[in-house]
C-alpha positions as CSV (number, residue, x, y, z in Angstrom):
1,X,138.4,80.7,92.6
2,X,135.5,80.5,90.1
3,X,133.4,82.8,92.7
4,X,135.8,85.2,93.2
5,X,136.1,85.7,89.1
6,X,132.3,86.5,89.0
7,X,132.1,89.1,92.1
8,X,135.3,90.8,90.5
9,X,134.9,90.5,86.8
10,X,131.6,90.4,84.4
11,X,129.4,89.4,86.9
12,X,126.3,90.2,84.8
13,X,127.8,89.1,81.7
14,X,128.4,85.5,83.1
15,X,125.0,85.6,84.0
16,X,123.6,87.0,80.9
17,X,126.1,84.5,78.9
18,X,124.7,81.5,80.0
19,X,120.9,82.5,80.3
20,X,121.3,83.4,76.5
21,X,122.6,80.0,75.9
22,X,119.5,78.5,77.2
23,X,117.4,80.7,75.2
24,X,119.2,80.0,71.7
25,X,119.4,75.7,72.9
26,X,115.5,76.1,73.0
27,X,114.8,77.8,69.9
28,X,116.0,74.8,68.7
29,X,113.8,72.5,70.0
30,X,110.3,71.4,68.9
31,X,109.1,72.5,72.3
32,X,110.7,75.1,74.3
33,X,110.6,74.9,78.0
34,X,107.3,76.7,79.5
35,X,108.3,79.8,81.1
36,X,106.4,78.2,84.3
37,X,108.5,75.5,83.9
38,X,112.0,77.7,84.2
39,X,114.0,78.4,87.2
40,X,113.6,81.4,88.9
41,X,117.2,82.3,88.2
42,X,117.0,81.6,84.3
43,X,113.8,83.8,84.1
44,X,116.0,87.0,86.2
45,X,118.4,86.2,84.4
46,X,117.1,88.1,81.1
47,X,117.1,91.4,83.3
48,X,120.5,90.7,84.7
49,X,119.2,90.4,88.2
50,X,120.1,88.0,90.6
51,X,117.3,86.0,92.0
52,X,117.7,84.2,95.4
53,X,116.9,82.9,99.0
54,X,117.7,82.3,102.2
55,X,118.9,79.0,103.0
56,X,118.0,76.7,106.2
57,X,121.2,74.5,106.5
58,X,118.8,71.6,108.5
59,X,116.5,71.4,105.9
60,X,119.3,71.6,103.0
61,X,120.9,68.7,104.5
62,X,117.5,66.6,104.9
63,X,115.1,67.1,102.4
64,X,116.2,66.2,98.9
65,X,113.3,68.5,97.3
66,X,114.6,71.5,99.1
67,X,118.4,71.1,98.5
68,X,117.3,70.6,94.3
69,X,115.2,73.8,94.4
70,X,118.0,75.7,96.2
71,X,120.7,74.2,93.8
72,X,118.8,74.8,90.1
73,X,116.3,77.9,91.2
74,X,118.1,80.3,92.6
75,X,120.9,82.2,91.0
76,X,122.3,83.7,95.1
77,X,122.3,82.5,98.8
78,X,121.6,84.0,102.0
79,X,122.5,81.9,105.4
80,X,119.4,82.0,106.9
81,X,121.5,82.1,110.6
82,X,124.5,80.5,110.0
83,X,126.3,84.3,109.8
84,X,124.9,85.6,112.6
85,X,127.0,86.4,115.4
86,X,125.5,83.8,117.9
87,X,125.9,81.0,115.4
88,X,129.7,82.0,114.0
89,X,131.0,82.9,118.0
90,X,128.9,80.7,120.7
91,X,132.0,80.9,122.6
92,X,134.2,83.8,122.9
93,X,136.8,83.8,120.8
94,X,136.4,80.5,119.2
95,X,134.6,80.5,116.1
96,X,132.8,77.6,114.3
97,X,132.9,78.5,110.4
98,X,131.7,75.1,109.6
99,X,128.0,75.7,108.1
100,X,128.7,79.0,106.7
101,X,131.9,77.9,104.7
102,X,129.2,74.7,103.5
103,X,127.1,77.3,102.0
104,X,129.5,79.2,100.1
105,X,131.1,75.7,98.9
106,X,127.7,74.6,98.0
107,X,127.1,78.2,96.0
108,X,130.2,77.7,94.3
109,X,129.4,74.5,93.1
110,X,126.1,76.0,91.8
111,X,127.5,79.1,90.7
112,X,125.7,81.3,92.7
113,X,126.3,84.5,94.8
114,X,126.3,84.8,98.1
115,X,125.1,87.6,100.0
116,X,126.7,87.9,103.9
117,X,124.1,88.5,106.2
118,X,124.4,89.7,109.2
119,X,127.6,91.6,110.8
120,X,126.2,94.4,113.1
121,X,122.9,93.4,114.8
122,X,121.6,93.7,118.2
123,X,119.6,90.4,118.3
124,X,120.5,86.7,117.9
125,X,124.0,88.1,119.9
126,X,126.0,85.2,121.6
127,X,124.5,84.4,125.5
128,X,128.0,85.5,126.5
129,X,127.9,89.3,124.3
130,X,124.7,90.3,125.4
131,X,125.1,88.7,129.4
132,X,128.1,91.3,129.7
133,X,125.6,94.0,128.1
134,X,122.6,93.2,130.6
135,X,125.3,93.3,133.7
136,X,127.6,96.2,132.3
137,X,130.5,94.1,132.3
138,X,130.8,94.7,128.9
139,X,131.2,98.9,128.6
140,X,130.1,101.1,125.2
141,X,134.4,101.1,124.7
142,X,134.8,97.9,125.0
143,X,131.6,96.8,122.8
144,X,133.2,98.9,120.0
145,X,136.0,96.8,120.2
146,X,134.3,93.6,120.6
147,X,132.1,94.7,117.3
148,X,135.0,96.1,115.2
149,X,137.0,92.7,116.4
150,X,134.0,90.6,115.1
151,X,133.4,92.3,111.7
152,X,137.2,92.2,111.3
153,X,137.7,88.5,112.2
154,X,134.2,87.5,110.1
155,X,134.9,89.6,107.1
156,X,138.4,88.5,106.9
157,X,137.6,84.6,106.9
158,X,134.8,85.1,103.9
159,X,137.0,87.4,102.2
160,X,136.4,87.7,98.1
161,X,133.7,85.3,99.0
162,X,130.7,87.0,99.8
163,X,129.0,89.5,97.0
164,X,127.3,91.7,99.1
165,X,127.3,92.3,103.1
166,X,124.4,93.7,105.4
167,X,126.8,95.2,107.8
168,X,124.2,97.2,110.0
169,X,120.8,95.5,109.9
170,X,117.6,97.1,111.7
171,X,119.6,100.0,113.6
172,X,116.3,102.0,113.9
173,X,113.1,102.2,115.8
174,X,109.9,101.6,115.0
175,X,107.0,104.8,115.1
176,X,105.2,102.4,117.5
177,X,107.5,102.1,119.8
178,X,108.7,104.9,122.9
179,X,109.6,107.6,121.8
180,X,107.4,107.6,118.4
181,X,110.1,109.9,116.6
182,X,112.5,107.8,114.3
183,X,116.0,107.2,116.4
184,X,118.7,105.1,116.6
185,X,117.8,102.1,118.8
186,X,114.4,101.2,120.0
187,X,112.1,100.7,122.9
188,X,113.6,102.7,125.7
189,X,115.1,100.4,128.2
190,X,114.8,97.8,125.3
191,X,118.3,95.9,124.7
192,X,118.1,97.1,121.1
193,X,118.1,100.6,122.8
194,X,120.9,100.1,125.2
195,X,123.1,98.4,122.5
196,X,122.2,101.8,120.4
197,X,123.5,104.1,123.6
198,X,126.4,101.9,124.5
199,X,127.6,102.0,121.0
200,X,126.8,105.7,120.1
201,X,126.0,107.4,116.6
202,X,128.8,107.1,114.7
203,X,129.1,103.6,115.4
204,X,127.7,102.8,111.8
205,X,130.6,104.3,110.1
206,X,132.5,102.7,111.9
207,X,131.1,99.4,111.4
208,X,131.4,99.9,107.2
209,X,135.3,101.1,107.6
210,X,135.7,97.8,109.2
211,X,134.0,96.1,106.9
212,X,136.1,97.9,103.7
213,X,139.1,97.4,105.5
214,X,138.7,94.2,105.4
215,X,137.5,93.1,102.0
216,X,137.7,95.9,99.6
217,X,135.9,94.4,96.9
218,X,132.6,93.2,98.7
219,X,129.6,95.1,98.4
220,X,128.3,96.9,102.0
221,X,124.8,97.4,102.6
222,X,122.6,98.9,105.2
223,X,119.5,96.4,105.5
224,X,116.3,96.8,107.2
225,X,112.1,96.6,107.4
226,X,109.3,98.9,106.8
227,X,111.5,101.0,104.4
228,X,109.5,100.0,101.1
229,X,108.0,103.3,100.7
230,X,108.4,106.8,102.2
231,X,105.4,108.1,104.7
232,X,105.2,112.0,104.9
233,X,108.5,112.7,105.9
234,X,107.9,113.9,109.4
235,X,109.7,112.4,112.6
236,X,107.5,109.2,112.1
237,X,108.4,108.1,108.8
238,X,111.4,105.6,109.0
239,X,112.5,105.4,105.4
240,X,112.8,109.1,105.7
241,X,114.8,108.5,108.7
242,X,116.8,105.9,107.0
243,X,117.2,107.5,103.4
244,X,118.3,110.9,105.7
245,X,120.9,108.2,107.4
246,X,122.2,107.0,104.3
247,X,122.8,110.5,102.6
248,X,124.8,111.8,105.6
249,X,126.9,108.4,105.6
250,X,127.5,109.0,101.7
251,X,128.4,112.4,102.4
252,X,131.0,111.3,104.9
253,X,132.8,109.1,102.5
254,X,131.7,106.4,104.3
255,X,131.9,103.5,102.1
256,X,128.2,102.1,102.7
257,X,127.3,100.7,98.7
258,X,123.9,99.9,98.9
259,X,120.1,99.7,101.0
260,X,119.0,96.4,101.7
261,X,114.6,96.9,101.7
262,X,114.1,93.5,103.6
263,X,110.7,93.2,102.2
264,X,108.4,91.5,105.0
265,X,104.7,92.2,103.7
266,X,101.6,91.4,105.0
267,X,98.1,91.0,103.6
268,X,96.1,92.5,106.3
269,X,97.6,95.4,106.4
270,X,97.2,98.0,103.4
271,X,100.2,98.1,101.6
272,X,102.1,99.8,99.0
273,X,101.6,100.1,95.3
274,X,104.3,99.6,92.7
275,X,105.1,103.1,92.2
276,X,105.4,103.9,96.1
277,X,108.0,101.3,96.1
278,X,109.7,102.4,92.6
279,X,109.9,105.8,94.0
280,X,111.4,104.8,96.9
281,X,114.0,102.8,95.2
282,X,114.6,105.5,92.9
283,X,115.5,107.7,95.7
284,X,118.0,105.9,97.5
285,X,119.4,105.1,94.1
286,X,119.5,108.8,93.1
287,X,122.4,108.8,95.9
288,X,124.8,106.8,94.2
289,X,123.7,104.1,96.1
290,X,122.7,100.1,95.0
291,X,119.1,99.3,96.1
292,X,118.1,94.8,96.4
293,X,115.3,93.6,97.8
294,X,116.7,91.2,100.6
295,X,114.1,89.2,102.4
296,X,111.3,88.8,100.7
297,X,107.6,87.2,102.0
298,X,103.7,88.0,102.1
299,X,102.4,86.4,105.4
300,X,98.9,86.2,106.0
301,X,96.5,85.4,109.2
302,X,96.2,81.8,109.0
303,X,93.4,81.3,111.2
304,X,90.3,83.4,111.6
305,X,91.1,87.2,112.8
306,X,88.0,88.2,114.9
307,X,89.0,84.3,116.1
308,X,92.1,82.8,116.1
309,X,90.6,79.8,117.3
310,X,88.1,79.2,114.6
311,X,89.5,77.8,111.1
312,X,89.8,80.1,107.9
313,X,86.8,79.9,105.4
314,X,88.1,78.9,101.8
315,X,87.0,81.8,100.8
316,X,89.5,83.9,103.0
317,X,92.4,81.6,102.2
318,X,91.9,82.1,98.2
319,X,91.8,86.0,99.0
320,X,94.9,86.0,101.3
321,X,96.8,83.8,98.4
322,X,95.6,86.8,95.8
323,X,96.8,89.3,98.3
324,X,100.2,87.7,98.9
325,X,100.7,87.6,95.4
326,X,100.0,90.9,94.8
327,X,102.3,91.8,97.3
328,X,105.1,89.9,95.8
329,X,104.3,91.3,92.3
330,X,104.5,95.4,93.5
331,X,108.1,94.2,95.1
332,X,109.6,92.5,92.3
333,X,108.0,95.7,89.3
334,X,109.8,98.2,91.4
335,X,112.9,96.6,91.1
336,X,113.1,95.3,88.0
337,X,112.1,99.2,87.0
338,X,115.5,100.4,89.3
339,X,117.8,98.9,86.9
340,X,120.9,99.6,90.2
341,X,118.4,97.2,91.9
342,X,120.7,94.0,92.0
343,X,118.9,91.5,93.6
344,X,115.8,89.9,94.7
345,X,115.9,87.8,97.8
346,X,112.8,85.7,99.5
347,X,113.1,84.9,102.8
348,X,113.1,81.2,102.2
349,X,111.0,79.5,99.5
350,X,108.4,77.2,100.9
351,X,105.9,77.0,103.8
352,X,107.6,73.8,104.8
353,X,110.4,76.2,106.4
354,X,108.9,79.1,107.0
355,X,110.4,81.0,109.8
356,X,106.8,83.2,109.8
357,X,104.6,80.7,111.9
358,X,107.5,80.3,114.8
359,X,107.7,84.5,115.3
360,X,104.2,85.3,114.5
361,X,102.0,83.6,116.7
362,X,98.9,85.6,118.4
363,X,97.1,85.7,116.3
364,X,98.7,82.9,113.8
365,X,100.3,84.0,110.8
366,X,101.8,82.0,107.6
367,X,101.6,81.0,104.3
368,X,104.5,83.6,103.2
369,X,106.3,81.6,100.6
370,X,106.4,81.1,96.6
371,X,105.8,77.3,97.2
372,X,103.5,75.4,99.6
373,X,104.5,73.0,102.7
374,X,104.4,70.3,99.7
375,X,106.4,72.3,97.4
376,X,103.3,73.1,95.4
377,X,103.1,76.3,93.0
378,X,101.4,79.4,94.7
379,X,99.8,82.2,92.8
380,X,102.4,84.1,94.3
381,X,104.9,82.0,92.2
382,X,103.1,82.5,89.1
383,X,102.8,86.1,89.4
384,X,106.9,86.3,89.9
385,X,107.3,84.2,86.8
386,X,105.0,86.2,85.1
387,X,106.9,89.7,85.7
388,X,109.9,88.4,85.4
389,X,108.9,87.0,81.9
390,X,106.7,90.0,80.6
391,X,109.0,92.6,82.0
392,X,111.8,94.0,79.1
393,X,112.6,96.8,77.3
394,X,112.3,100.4,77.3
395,X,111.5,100.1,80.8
396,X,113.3,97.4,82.3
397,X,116.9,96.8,80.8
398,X,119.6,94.8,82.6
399,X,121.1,96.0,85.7
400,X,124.0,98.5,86.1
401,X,126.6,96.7,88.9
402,X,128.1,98.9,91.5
403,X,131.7,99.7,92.0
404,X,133.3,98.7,96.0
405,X,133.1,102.5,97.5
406,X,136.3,102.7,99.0
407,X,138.3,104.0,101.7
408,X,140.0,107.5,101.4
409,X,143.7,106.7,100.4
410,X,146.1,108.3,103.5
């Protein structure tokens, strides 16, 4: 399978191959193509980075528009929800492969990459998985089982398929929730916390063994928000939780292969610069580890914020659209300056199917995406194609893949 070839064999070359065909074809030509006027995945392509997005299968199957962009701009897939566990197992036991297996066609057919997201998660759970949870009919022994069963049968199917996996996604708190200190799980007496307590600590190297066991070649990831930069280090600061997580997994010959740094920004908030986030990178890099930036957006209040009832001034919408694409801009630097940063992933592409408006509603927020609700260029756009086409050598060269970590041989 032509997929199977690029995961396992000159993955970057293929890439790099046939984005320096395009190159020498235009030098040819009276008038080369524009760089605005390349895809996102030709323009990447130069650093040997993947560009890519998450993928709504509704709105692929719909909207002509969006099933072009996703077919010619981007160079890997994400299923927005068709991997998650509620989507693959609504019933127990019987699984429905149907829109995930569509993807992967379709990304074969386009020759792209696909990234697997998600196999360990405590949200968007079948009704049945997380009823026996709430009612303790499902136990922490049994859960393991359940979970190790799941990765097992999911990994399996997509086997020599999928490029890189988010095995554990968002395993740790938040410092605003209770208890502030960093831990495993969330909110106490949150479901996120009683799926941490019924599963235990080590159930994260458990989770990648599965995951190895089952497809040696596929790249394993831990993925997760608010990890773009590192605070002061103290009991607070989750990327020093996480990167502290990470190092003692590694240490364990534990066969994670990479930190997924989801990405989610927002312009009202003060953010990072691009050496906060390079640092960061560098970091979890400086382990061994691959680093890819997974789910990319800049949302911004869309209505007014002392009112959410009162519309946004132009004025205010021109600076959010700066701000976004700023944003976007530190993101994409740092990792083209981490050359074991593999890919770049926005959390869908335009406004039109945003997931931001549905989650974030009081106040409003929106307007996340590198195109418009009418599939109209953003500055956030332009600012992407302009790294990706003024970034090159001696600081950014192309990327360095990572090897499968494996299992210890018994």
């Amino acid at each position: 399978m032509r997929l199977r070839r690029l995961v396992h064999a000159g993955v970057l070359a293929v890439v790099a191959v046939g984005s320096l065909g395009t190159v020498a074809a235009s030098a040819h030509d009276a008038t080369p193509a524009k760089p605005q006027e390349q895809t996102l995945r030709s323009l990447a392509a130069r650093h040997g980075l993947y560009f890519g997005t998450a993928v709504d299968p509704a709105a692929y199957a719909a909207d002509a528009t969006y099933k072009t962009m996703v077919d010619t701009q981007f160079s890997t897939v994400t299923a927005e929800n068709a991997m998650k566990w509620e989507s693959l197992e609504p019933t127990r036991g019987t699984y429905n492969w149907g829109p995930a297996d569509a993807l992967i066609d379709n990304a074969v057919r386009n020759r792209q990459l696909v990234r697997g997201h998600v196999l360990v998660w405590h949200s968007q759970v079948p009704g049945w998985l997380s009823a026996g949870i709430n009612d303790g009919s499902i136990d922490g022994p049994q859960l393991r089982a359940l979970l190790k069963q799941h990765i097992t049968a999911v990994v399996s199917h997509f086997k020599g398929r999928i490029w890189q996996w988010d095995v554990v996604n968002e395993a740790v708190s938040d410092p605003w929730e209770t208890p502030s200190a960093i831990h495993l799980g969330g909110n106490a007496g949150s479901f996120k916390q009683k799926w941490a307590d019924l599963l235990g600590p080590d159930y994260l190297a458990e989770a990648f063994r599965a995951a190895r066991a089952a497809d040696p070649k596929a790249l394993l990831f831990y993925n997760d928000y608010n990890i773009e930069a590192f605070g002061d280090g103290g009991a607070g600061d989750k990327t020093q939780f996480v990167y502290d997580l990470v190092k003692r997994l590694r240490a364990g010959g534990v066969p994670i292969d990479g930190v997924g740094s989801q990405g989610h920004l927002a312009t009202q908030y003060g953010n990072y610069d691009v050496f906060q986030v390079a640092d960061a990178l560098r970091r979890f890099t400086d382990l061994g580890l691959a680093v890819a930036l997974t789910e990319v957006d800049a949302r911004s209040l869309t209505q007014n914020a002392a009112d959410p009832t009162l519309p946004v001034p132009g004025a205010d919408v021109s600076a959010r659209d700066q701000a976004a694409a700023y944003n976007y801009h530190v993101l994409l630097q740092a990792c083209l300056m981490n050359r074991h940063c593999l890919s770049f992933t926005v959390w869908g592409f335009t406004d039109r199917y945003s997931w931001i408006p549905g989650w974030f509603k009081n106040p409003p927020e929106g307007l996340g995406c590198l195109w418009d609700a009418s599939y109209n260029p953003k500055k956030s756009l332009r600012t992407v194609q302009g790294d990706l086409v003024a970034a090159g050598p001696p600081l950014v060269q192309p990327r360095i893949p990572q090897a499968p970590r494996q299992l210890p041989r018994r």
